[in-house]
N, C-alpha and C positions, 0 to 999 in steps of 0.2 A: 711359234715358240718351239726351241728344239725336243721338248722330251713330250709334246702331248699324245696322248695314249690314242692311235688309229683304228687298234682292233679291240675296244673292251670287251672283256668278258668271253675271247676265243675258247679259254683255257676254265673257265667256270665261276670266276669273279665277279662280284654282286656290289654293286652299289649305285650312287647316283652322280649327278658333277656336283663338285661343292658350288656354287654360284643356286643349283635349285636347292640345295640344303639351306642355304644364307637366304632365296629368296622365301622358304618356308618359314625360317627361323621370323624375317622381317613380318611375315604375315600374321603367326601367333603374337605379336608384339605389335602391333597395329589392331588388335581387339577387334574382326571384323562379325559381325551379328551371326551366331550359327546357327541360329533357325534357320531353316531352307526357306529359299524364295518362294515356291509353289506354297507352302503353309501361308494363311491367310497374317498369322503373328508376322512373320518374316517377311511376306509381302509390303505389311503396313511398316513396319521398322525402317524397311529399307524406302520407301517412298517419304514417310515421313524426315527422315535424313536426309532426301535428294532436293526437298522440297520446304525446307526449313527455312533459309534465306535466299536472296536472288543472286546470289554469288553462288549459292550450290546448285541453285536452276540452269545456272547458265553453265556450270564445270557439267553438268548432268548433261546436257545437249550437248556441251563439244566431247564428252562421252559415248555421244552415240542413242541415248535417248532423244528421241522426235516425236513427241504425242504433242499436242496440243494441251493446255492448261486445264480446259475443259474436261477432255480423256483424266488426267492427274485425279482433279478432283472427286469426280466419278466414280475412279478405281479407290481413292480414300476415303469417299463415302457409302463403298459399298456397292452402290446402283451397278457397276459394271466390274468383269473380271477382265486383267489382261490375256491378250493371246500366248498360246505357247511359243509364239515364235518371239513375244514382247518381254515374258520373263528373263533369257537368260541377258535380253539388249539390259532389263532393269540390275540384273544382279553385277553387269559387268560396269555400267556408269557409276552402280554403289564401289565398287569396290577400286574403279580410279578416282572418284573425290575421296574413300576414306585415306586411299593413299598419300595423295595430295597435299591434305589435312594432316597428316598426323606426321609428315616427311622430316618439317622441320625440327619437330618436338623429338623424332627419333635421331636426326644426325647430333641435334645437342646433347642426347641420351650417351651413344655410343662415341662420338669424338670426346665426350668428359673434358670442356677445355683444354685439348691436347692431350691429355695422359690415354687417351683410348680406352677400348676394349678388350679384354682376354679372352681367346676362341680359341675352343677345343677342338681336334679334328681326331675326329673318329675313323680310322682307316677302314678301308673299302673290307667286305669280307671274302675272307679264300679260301671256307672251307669244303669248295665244292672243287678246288681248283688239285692238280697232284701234287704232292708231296714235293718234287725236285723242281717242281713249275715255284713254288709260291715263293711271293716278296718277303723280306723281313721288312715289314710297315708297322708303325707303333702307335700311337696313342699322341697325341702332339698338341703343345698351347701355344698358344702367340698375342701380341699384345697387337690389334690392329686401332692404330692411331689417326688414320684418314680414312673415313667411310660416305663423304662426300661424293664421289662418282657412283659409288655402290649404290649409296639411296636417290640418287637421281635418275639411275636407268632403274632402281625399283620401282622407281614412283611412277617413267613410262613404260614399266611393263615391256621393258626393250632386254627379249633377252640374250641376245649379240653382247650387249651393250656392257650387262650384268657380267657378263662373261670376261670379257676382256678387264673391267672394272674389279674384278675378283679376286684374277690371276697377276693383273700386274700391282696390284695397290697391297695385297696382302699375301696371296702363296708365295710369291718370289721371297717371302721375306722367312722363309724357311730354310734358305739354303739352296746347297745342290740337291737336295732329295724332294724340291717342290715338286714335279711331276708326279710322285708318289701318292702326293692328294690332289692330285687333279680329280678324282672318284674318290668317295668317300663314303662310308655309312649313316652319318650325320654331323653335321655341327653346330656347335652349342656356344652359346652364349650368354650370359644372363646380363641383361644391362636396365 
């Protein structure tokens, strides 16, 4: 796309791509369990969630979790702890079935039967950048009404995917000054 920014941040400008703003935003809004996994609470939370039905056992394993039923149990009853190398494999299965899980209830959330969503975009900040360097960047809303591709590469964790899904379905729809939030400070949504 012709205006995407090559060199961020030469000149002293802070921020992040909106698509990890959007994919943060998805994440608070998917409820994911903040206990840390190493804490025995967080542990069990999240096992007990992988291991609820056989539909999460099996999202759990094409996740990337491969213990044996046995191991599960064991770790849920205490008798064993997982290895440190077994923790982040557990935190990363919880966190693509909760996706998974909650995908659908989120695009019906944010598409509102067509009338969409309102998102704020926070511009990138410049106050590190010089004075004759800096953008006139503003403060900006937008009504984003298809977030169907957004929450399908949210939900793989594809973040290419996120990216491109971000830029064409919703910044474009700002105008010519869409490259201007290609970087942004955060954005906001309440849906």
């Amino acid at each position: 796309m012709p205006e995407r920014n090559i060199e961020f941040g030469k000149y002293g400008a802070r921020g992040i791509k909106g698509h990890e703003a959007v994919a943060r935003q998805l994440d608070a809004l998917a409820g994911f369990i903040t206990t840390p996994v190493a804490a025995r609470r967080g542990l069990l939370a999240r096992l007990h969630y992988l291991t609820r039905t056989d539909h999460a056992r099996a999202a759990a394993r094409e996740a990337g979790l491969t213990v044996t039923d046995r191991t599960l149990k064991a770790w849920l009853d205490g008798k064993r702890s997982p290895s440190k190398a077994n923790l982040p494999r557990i935190e990363t299965a919880y966190r693509a079935v909760r996706r998974h899980n909650v995908a659908r209830y989120l695009l019906a959330r944010l598409n509102r039967e067509g009338r969409g969503t309102r998102v704020e975009f926070h511009p990138l900040n410049q106050s590190q950048v010089d004075r004759p360097r800096q953008r006139v960047v503003e403060f900006r809303t937008l009504n984003v009404r298809h977030w169907d591709r957004v929450i399908e590469a949210w939900t793989r964790d594809d973040e290419q995917a996120l990216d491109d899904a971000w830029t064409s379905d919703a910044v474009v729809d700002l105008g010519s000054e869409w490259g201007q939030y290609e970087y942004v400070t955060t954005i906001g949504f309440a849906a």
